[in-house]
Each structure stands twice: as C-alpha cells, then as structure tokens.
C-alpha positions as YAML, in Angstrom:
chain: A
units: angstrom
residues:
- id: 1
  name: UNK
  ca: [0.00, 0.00, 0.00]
- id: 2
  name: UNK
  ca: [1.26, 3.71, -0.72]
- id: 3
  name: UNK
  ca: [2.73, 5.44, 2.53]
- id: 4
  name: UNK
  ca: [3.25, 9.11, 3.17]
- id: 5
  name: UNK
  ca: [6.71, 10.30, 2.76]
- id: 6
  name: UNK
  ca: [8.13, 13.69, 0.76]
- id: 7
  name: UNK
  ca: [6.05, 15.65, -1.62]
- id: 8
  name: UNK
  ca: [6.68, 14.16, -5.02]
- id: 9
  name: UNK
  ca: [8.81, 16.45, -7.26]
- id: 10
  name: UNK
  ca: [8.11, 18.55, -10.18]
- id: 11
  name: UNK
  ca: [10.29, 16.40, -12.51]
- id: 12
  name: UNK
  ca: [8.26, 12.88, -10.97]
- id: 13
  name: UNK
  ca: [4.52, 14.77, -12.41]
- id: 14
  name: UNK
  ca: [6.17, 15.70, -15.29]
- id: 15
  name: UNK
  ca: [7.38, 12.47, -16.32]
- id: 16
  name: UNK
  ca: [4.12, 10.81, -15.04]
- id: 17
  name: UNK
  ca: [2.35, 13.26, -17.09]
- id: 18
  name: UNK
  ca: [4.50, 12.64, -20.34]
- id: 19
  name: UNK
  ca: [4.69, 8.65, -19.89]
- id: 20
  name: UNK
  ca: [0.86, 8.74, -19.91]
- id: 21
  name: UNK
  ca: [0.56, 10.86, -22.78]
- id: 22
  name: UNK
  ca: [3.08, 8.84, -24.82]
- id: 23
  name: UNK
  ca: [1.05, 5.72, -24.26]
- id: 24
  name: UNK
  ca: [-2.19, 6.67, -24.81]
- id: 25
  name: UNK
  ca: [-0.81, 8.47, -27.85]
- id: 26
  name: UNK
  ca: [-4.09, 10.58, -28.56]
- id: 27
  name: UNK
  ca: [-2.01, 12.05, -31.49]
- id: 28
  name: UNK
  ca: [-2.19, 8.60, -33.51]
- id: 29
  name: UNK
  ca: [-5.29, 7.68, -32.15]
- id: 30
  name: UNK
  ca: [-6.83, 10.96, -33.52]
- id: 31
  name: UNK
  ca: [-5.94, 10.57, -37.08]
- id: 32
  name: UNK
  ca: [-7.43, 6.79, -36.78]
- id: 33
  name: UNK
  ca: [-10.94, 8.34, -35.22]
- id: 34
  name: UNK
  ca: [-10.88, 11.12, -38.10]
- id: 35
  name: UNK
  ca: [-11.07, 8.39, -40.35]
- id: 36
  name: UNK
  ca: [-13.45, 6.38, -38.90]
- id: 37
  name: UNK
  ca: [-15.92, 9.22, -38.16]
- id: 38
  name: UNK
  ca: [-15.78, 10.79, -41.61]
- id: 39
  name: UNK
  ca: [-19.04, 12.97, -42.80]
- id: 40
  name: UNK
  ca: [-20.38, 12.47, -39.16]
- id: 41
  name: UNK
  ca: [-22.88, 15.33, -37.48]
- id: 42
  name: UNK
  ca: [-20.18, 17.54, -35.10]
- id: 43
  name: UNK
  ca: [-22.62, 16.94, -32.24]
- id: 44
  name: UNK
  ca: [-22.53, 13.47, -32.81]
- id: 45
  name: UNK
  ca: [-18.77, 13.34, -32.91]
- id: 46
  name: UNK
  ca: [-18.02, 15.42, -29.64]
- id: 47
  name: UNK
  ca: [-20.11, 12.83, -27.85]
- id: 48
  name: UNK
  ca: [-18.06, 10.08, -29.49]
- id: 49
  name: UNK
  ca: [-14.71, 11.35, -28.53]
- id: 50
  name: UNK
  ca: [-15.89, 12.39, -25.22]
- id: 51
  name: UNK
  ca: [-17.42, 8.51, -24.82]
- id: 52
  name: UNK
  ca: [-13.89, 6.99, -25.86]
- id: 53
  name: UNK
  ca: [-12.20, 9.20, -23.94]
- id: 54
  name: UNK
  ca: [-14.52, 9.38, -20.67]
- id: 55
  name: UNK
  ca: [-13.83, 5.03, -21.29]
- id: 56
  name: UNK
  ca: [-10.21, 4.75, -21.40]
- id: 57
  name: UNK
  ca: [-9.73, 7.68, -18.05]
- id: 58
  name: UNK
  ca: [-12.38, 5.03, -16.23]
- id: 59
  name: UNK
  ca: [-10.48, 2.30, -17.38]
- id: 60
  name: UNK
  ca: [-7.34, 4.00, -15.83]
- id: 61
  name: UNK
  ca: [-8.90, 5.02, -12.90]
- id: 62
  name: UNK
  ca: [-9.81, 1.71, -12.07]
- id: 63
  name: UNK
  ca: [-6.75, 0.19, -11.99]
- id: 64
  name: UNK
  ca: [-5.16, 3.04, -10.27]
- id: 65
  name: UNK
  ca: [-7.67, 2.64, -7.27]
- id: 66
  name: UNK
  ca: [-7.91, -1.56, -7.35]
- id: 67
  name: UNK
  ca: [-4.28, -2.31, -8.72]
- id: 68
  name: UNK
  ca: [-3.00, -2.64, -5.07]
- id: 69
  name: UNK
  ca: [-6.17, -4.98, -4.20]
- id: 70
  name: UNK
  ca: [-5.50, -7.05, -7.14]
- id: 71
  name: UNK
  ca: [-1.98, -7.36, -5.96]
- id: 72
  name: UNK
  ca: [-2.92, -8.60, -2.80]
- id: 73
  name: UNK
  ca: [-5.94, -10.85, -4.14]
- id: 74
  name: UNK
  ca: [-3.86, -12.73, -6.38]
- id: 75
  name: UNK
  ca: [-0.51, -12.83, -4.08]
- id: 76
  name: UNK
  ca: [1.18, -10.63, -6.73]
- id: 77
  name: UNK
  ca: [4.19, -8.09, -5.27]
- id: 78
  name: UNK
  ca: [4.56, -4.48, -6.68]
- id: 79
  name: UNK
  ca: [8.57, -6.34, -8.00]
- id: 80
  name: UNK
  ca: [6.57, -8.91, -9.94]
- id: 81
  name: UNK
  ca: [3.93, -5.86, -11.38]
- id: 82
  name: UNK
  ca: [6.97, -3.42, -12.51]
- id: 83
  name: UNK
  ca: [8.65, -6.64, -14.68]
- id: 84
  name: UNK
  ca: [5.30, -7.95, -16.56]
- id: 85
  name: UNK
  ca: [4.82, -3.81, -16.78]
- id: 86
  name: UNK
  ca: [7.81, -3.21, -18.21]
- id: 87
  name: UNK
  ca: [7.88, -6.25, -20.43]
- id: 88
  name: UNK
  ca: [4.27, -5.47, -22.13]
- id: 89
  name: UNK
  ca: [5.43, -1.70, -22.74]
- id: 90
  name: UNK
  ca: [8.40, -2.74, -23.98]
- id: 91
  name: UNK
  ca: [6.23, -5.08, -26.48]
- id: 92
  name: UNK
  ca: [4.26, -2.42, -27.31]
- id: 93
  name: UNK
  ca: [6.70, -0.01, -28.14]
- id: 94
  name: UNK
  ca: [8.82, -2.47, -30.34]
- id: 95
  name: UNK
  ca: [5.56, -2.61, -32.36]
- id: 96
  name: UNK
  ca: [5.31, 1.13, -32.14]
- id: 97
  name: UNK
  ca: [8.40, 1.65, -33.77]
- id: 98
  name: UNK
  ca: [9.14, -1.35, -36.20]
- id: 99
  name: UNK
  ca: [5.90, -3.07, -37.00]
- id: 100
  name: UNK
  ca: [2.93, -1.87, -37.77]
- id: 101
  name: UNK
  ca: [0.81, -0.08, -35.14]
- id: 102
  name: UNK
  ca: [-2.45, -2.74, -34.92]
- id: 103
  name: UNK
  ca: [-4.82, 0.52, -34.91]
- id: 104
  name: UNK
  ca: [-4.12, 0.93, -38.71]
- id: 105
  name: UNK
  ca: [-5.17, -2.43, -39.86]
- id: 106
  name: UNK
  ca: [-8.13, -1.34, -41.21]
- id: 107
  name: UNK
  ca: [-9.36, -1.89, -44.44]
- id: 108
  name: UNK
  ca: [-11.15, 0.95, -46.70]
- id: 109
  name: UNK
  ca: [-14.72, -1.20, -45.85]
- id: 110
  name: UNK
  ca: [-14.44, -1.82, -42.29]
- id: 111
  name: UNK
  ca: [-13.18, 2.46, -41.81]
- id: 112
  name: UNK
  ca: [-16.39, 2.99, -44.32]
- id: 113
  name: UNK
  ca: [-18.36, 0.64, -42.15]
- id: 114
  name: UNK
  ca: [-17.32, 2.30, -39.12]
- id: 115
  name: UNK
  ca: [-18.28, 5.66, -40.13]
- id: 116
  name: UNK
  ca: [-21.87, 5.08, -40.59]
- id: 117
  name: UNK
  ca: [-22.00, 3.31, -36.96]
- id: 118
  name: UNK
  ca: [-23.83, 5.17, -34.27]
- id: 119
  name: UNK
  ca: [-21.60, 7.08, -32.10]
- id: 120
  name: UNK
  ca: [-22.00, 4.74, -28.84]
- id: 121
  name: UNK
  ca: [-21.16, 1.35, -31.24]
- id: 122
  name: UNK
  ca: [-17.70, 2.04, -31.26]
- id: 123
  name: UNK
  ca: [-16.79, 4.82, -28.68]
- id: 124
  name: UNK
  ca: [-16.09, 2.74, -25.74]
- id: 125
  name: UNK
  ca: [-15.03, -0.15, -28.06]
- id: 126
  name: UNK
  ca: [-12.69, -0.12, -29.91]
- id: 127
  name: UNK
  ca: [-11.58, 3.58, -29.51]
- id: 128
  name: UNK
  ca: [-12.52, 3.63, -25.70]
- id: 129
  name: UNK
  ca: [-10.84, -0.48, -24.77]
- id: 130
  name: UNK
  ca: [-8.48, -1.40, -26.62]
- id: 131
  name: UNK
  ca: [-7.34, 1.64, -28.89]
- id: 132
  name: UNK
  ca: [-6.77, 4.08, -26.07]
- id: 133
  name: UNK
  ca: [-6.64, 2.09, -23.15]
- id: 134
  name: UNK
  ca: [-4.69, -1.16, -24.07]
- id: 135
  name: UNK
  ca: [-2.98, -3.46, -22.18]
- id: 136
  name: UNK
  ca: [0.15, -1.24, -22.16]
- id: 137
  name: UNK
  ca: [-1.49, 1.84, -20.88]
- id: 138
  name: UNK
  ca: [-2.95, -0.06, -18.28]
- id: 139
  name: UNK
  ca: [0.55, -2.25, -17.19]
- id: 140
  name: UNK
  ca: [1.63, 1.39, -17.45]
- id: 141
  name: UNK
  ca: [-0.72, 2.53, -14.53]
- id: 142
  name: UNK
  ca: [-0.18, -0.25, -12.60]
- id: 143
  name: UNK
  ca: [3.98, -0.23, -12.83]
- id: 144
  name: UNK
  ca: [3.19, 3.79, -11.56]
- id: 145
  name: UNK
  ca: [1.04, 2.79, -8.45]
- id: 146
  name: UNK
  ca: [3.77, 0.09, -7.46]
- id: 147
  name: UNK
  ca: [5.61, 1.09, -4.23]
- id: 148
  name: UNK
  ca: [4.74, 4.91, -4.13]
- id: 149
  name: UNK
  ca: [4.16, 7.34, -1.81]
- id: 150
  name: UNK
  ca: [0.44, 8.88, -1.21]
- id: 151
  name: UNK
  ca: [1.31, 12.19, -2.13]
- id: 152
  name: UNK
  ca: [2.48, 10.47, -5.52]
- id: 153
  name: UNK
  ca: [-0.35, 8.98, -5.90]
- id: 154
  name: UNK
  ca: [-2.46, 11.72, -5.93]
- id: 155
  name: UNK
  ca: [-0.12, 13.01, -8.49]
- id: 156
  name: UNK
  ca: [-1.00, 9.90, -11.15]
- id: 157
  name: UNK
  ca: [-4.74, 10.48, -10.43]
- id: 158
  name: UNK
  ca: [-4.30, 13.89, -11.84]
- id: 159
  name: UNK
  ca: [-1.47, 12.94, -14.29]
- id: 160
  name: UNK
  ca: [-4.69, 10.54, -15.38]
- id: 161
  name: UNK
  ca: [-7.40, 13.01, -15.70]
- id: 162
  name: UNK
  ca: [-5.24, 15.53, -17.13]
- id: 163
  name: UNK
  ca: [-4.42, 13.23, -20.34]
- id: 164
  name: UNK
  ca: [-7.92, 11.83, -20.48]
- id: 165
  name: UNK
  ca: [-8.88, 16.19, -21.16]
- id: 166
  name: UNK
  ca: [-6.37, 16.37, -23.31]
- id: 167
  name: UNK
  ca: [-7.30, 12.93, -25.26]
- id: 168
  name: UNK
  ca: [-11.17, 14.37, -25.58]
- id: 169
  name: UNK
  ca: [-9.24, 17.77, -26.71]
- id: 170
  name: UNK
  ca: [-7.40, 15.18, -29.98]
- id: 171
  name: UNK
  ca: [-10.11, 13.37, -30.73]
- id: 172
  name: UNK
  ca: [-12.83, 16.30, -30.91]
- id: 173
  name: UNK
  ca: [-10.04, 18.30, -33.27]
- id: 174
  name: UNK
  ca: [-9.38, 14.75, -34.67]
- id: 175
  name: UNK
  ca: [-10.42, 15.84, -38.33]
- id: 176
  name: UNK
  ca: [-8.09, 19.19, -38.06]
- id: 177
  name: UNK
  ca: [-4.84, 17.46, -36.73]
- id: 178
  name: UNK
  ca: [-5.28, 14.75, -39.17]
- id: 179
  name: UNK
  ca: [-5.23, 16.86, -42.35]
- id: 180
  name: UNK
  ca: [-2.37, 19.32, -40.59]
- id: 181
  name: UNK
  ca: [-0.12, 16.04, -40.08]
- id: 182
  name: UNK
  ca: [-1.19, 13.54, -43.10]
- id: 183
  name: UNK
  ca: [0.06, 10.58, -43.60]
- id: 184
  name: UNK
  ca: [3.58, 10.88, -42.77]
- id: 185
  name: UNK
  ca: [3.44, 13.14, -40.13]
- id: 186
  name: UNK
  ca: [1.44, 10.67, -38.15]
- id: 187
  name: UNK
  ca: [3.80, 7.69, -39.06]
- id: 188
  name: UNK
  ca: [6.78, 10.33, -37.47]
- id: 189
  name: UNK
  ca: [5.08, 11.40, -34.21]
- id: 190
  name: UNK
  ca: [3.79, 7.32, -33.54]
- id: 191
  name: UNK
  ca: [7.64, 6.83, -34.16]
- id: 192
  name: UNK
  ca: [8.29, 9.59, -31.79]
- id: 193
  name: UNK
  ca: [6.17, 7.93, -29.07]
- id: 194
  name: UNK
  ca: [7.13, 4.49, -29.71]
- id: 195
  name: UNK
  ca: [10.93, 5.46, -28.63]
- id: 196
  name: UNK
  ca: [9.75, 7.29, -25.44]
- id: 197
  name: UNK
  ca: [7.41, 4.54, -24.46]
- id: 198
  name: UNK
  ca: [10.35, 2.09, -25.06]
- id: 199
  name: UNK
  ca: [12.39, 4.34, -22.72]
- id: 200
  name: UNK
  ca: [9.41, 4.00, -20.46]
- id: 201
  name: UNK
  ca: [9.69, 0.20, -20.05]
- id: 202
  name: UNK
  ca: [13.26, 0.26, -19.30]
- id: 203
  name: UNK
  ca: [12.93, 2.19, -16.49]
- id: 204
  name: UNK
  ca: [10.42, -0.22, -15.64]
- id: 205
  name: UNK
  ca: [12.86, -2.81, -16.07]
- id: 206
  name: UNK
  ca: [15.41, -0.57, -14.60]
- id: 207
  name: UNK
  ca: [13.83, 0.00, -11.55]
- id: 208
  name: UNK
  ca: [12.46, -3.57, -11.47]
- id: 209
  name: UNK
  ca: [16.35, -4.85, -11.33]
- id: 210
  name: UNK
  ca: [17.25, -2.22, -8.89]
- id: 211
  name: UNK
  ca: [14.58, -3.42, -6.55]
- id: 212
  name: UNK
  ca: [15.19, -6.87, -6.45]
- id: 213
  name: UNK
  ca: [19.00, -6.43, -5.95]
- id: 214
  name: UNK
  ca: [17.96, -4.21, -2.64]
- id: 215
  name: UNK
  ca: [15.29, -6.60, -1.37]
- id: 216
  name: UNK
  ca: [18.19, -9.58, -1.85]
- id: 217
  name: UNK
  ca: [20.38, -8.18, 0.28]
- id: 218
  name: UNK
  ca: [17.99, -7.28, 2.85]
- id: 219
  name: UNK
  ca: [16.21, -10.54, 3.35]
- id: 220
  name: UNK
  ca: [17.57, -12.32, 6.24]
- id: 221
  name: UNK
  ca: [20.15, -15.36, 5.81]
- id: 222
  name: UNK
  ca: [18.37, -18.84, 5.48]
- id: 223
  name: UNK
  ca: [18.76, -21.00, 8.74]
- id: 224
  name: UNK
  ca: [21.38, -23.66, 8.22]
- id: 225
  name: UNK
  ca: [19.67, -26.75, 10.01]
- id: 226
  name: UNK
  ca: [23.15, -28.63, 11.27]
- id: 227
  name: UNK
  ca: [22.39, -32.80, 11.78]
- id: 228
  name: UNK
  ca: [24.86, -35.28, 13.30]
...
C-alpha cells in the first residue's frame, strides 16, 4: 500500500504526465478516429470522442484505485507488477516503432463501415478499450502505483485526468490534426512515441532490477539446520 513520505517532485509529475501521454498516444489515435468518423454530425462526434475518452480515463482510474487490491488478491508483489509492466510496454513499443501499429489495420470497408455506426457502437469499443486504453497503458498505470508514496499517488490520479482532457481535446479536433499532419506526419510522431514509451519500459525494467538487488540483500540469511 502507498505510505506518506516527501512531496513528489516537479520532474516525478512531469514524467508521469508525459509517460501517460506517450502511451495513450491521442495524437495517432486521432488521425485513426478522423477516419473512422468521416461525414459524421459535429454533435454526434463530440459525444463520441468524449465517450472513448470518458472510457479509457475510467479504465485507468480503475486500476489506479484496485491495482494494489488485485496485488494482494492474487498474491502478486509491486517487483513482480513493474517486470510484466515493463515487459508489455516494452512489447508495445517495439511494435510502435518497427511493425505496424495494430490501430491501422483497417481496411477501406471496415473504416467505411465504421463511419456510418452510431456514435455509442464504437466509442467505448474499440476507440474507448483497446485503442486508447490497451494493455500497455494499463501495465503502465499499474507499474506507476507500485511502491509509491500517497502524495504520488495523488499526483497519477491527476497525471490521469489531465491526459484523459487532453485525449477528448485530440479526438474532438481529430479531423483538423489529421489533415495538418497527413500521412507521414502521423507515421513520425507514432515513431516519436514508440521510442519514449520504449524508454518507459526500461525504467520499468530498470527499476524492477534495482529493486530486487535491494530486497536480496535485505532478506535475512536462510537458517542452516546442522544434523549429526
């Protein structure tokens, strides 16, 4: 469980702030809703981006609030959390930045499809679970909440609803920052965010090793049972 200790620092938001943003990547995921929502009603597509991104900050928030019961639950450790963290972001941002990013495998029928779907068929899935929220955004959350203090806590709750404003902000301009960036553009920044997620998970990993190497040599010598 968190425990008070010092105020978190201005450099610890920051980078909570950033990692968040860099894994939720509203940037890409903006120029995949433009297409997907193409000739729809504005009203109709401010409720859609505020649905997917309303679903992904819930999604968040829920495993920022019940990651630590899970742990217990399930006999997981916060050491254990910060590896299988920092192994799926590292996944994810090896995709990121030499495969193909799975949110583009669309064909020209199932984007044409998609854009004559009510808003609330595809909102909370897939933009909402898994094209936001994913399984690395949410290993990201839950490698954050592992073995912090409460004042840092706090600070991921915000760092949380801070990028879920910002997502709705993407998505709502979605059509705009999709024709300013184009094709390539997009292809560049999910680059961009695949390296800093990548740098992400090894701090995860980083931290992970660091950990271990502590709680090792502060865990009491095993008994040595002597017989005759």
């Amino acid at each position: 469980m968190p425990n008070f200790g010092p105020l978190p620092t201005w450099s610890f938001a920051l980078g909570v702030t950033t990692s968040l943003f860099s894994v939720l990547n509203p940037i890409s995921a903006a120029a995949i809703f433009a297409s997907a929502t193409v000739g729809m009603e504005p009203r109709a597509l401010r409720r859609s981006a505020k649905k997917a991104a309303l679903t992904a900050g819930a999604a968040m928030l829920a495993f920022a609030l019940v990651g630590q019961f899970i742990f217990s639950f399930f006999g997981f450790t916060a050491l254990a959390m910060r590896f299988v963290g920092g192994v799926l972001v590292l996944y994810r941002a090896i995709s990121m930045l030499y495969g193909e990013d799975p949110r583009e495998r669309s064909t020209d029928d199932e984007k044409a499809e998609a854009s004559l779907k009510h808003p609330e068929d595809f909102a909370i899935i897939p933009f909402g679970i898994p094209l936001l929220a994913g399984p690395g955004t949410l290993s990201t959350v839950m490698g954050m909440i592992a073995g912090i203090t409460w004042w840092e806590y706090g600070v991921v709750l915000l760092a949380i609803l801070v990028n879920v404003w910002v997502t709705y902000l993407f998505l709502r301009k979605a059509p705009a920052v999709f024709a300013r960036l184009g094709a390539i553009g997009s292809k560049v920044v999910n680059k961009l965010m695949g390296l800093i997620l990548a740098a992400v998970a090894m701090q995860f990993l980083i931290n992970g090793v660091k950990a271990l190497y502590i709680e090792m040599h502060q865990a009491p010598p095993a008994a040595v049972i002597l017989t005759k």
